[in-house]
C-alpha positions in Angstrom: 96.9 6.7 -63.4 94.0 4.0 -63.1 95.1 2.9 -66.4 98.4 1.7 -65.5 97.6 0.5 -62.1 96.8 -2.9 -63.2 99.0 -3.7 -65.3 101.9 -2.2 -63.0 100.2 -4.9 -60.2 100.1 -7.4 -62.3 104.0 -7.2 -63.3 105.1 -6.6 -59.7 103.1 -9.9 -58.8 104.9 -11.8 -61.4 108.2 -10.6 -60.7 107.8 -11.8 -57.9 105.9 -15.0 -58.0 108.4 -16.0 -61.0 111.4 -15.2 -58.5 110.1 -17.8 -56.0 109.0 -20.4 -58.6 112.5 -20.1 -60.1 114.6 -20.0 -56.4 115.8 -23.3 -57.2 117.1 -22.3 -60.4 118.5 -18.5 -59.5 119.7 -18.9 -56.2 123.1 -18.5 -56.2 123.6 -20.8 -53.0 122.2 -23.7 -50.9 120.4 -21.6 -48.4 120.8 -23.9 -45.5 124.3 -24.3 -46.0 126.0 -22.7 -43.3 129.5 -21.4 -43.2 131.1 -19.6 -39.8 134.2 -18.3 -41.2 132.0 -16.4 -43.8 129.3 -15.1 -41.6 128.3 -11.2 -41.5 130.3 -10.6 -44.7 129.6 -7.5 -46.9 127.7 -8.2 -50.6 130.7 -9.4 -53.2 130.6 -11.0 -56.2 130.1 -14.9 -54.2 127.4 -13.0 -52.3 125.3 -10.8 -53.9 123.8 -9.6 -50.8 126.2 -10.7 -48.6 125.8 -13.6 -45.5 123.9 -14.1 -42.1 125.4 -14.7 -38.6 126.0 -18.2 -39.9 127.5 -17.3 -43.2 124.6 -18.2 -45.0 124.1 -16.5 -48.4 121.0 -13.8 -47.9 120.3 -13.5 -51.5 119.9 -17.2 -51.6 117.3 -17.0 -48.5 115.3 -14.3 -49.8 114.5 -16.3 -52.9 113.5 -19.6 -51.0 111.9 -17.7 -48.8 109.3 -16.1 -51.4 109.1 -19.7 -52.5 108.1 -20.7 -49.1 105.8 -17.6 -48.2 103.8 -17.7 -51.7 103.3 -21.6 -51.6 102.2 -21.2 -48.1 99.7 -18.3 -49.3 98.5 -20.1 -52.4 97.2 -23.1 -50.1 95.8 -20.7 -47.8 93.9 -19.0 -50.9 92.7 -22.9 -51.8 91.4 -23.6 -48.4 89.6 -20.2 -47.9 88.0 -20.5 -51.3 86.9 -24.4 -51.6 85.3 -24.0 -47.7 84.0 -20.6 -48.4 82.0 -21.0 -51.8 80.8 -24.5 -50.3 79.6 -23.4 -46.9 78.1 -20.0 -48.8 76.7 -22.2 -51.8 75.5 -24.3 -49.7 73.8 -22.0 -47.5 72.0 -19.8 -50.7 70.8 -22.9 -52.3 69.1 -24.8 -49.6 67.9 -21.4 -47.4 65.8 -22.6 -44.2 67.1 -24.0 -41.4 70.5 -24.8 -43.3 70.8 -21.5 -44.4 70.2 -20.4 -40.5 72.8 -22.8 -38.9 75.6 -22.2 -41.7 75.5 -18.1 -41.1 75.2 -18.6 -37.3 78.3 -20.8 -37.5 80.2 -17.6 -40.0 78.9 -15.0 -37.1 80.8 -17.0 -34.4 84.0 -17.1 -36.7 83.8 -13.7 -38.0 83.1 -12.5 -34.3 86.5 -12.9 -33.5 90.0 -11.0 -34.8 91.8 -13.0 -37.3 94.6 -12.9 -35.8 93.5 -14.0 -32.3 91.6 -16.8 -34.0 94.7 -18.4 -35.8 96.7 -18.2 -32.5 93.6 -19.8 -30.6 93.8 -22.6 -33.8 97.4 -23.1 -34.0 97.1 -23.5 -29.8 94.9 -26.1 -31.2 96.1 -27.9 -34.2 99.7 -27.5 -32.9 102.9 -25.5 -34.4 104.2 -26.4 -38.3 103.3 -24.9 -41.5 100.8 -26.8 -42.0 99.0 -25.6 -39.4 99.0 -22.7 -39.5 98.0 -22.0 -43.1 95.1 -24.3 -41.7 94.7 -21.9 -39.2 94.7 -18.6 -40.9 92.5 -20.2 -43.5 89.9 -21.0 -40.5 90.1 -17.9 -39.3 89.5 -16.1 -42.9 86.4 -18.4 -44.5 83.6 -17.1 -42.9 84.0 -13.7 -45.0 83.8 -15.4 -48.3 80.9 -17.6 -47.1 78.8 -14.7 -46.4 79.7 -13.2 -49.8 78.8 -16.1 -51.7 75.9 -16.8 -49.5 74.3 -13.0 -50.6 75.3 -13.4 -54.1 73.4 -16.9 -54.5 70.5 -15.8 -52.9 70.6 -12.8 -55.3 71.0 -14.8 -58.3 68.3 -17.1 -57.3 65.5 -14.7 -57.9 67.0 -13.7 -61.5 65.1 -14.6 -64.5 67.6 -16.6 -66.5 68.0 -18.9 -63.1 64.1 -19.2 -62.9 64.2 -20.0 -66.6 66.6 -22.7 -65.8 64.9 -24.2 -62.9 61.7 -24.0 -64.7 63.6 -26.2 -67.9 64.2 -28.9 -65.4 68.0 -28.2 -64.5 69.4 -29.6 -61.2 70.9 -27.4 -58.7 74.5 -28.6 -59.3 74.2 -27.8 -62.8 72.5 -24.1 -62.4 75.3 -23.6 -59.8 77.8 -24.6 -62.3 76.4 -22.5 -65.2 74.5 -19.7 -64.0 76.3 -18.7 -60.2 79.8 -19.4 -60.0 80.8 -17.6 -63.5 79.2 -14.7 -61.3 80.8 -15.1 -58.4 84.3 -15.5 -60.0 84.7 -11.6 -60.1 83.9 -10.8 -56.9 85.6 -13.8 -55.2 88.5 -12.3 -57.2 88.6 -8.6 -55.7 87.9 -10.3 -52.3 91.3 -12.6 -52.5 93.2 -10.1 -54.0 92.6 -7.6 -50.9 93.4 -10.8 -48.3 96.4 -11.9 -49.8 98.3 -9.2 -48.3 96.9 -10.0 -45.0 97.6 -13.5 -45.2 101.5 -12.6 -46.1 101.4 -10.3 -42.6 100.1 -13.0 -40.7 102.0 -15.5 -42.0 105.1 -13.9 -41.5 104.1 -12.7 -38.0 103.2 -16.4 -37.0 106.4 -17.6 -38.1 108.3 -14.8 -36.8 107.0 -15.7 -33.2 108.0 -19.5 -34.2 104.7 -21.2 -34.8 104.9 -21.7 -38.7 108.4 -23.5 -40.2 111.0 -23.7 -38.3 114.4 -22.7 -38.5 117.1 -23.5 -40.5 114.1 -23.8 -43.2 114.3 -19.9 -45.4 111.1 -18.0 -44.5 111.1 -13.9 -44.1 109.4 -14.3 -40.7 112.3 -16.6 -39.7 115.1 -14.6 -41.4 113.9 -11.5 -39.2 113.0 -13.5 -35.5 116.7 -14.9 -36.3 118.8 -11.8 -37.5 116.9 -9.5 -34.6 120.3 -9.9 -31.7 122.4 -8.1 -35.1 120.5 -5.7 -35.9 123.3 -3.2 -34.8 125.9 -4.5 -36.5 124.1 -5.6 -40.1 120.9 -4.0 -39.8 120.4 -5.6 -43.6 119.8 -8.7 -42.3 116.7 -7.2 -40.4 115.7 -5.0 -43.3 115.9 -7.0 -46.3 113.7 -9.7 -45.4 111.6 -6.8 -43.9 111.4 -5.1 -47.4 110.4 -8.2 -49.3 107.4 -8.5 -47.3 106.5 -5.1 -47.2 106.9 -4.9 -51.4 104.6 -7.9 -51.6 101.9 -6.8 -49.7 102.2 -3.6 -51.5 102.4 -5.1 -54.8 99.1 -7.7 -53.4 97.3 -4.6 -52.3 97.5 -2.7 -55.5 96.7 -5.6 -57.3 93.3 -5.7 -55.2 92.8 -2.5 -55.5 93.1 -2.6 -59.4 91.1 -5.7 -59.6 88.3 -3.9 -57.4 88.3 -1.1 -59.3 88.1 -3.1 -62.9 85.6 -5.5 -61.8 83.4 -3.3 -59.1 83.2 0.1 -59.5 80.7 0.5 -57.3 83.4 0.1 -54.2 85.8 2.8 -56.1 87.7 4.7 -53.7 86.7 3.1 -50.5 88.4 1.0 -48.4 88.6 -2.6 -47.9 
């Protein structure tokens, strides 16, 4: 079974990554385009799936809205990993008082939920997409700090890196040759578990209308908007509900596939 899980991962992701890279090409509809003497109709050959409450074609809005939700998760994976691996670089290769500071600073971010955080960032920075992948990526760094931080130190003490030190190489260029190849893997499983989590909390934040806003296609949006029908076309509520749920599902198997091909050592326990 830990054979196929990989692979299986990796085609779900794809499917659906290539789905929201393509929206623009597959979508049947203009998924803004709104039509009232269409809305609430059944799936038929115009609509696949059928319309929303303002005759909107659903099929149409599930693909943009992959599009939106995975480019909003991709910058979010950007941010986390550019200010993690330089706060946690940082913080192994200069040790002291730098060191100190930089992990104090990670304790007061990782002290507090996630979630809590974003809100208390977004309260901040103010509402918009932009914000708030700013704000979950604040609220997610300090993890992936502190895991590169404990890997550098590690790696300094290893004998290829004291070779290399000892051969005159700057600190830039060990880090370039010697650490991050290293930490690749592991900043891999890392991102691969989160991704899901990011997808919740993305779709969560824009559900409660702090992330795009409406009549823009997002799976957050699609359910906040479709809850006062859920009675009468319940799809409207589920299907957007399904896509997220099959994309964290695909995000955490791919995690746990990567985890298992690249650590073994964390095997069969939790994230």
């Amino acid at each position: 079974m830990r054979r196929i899980l990989l692979p299986l991962a990796v085609a779900l992701v794809a499917l659906l990554l290539g789905a929201a890279l393509l929206a623009p090409w597959i979508a049947p509809n203009d998924p803004e385009a709104t039509d009232i003497a269409r809305r609430l109709l059944p799936p038929s050959a115009g609509n696949w799936l059928g319309t929303d409450h303002l005759g909107r074609d659903l099929l149409s809005r599930l693909l943009w809205g992959a599009r939106a939700s995975f480019g909003a998760v991709a910058a979010i994976l950007v941010l986390v990993l550019a200010l993690g691996c330089a706060v946690g670089t940082l913080a192994g290769m200069a040790g002291g008082v730098v060191d100190a500071v930089l992990m104090r600073v990670c304790d007061a971010f990782m002290t507090v939920p996630t979630l809590v955080l974003a809100l208390f960032m977004i309260g901040a920075l103010g509402t918009g997409i932009a914000n708030v992948v700013v704000a979950i990526a604040l609220s997610h760094w300090a993890w992936y700090a502190r895991l590169v931080r404990g890997l550098t130190l590690s790696l300094r003490q290893r004998e290829h890196i004291l070779a290399a030190r000892v051969a005159g190489l700057s600190r830039l260029a060990i880090l370039r040759r010697h650490v991050l190849p290293v930490l690749a893997g592991q900043l891999a499983v890392l991102a691969s578990l989160d991704l899901g989590h990011w997808m919740l909390h993305l779709a969560g934040l824009s559900f409660l209308g702090l992330g795009l806003a409406p009549p823009a296609p997002e799976w957050g949006i699609m359910i906040n908007d479709a809850r006062p029908f859920f009675r009468t076309a319940p799809m409207l509520v589920l299907l957007p509900g399904a896509a997220i749920l099959l994309t964290v599902m695909a995000f955490n198997l791919l995690g746990d596939a990567l985890r298992d091909r690249l650590d073994p050592a964390l095997r069969g326990h939790a994230h």
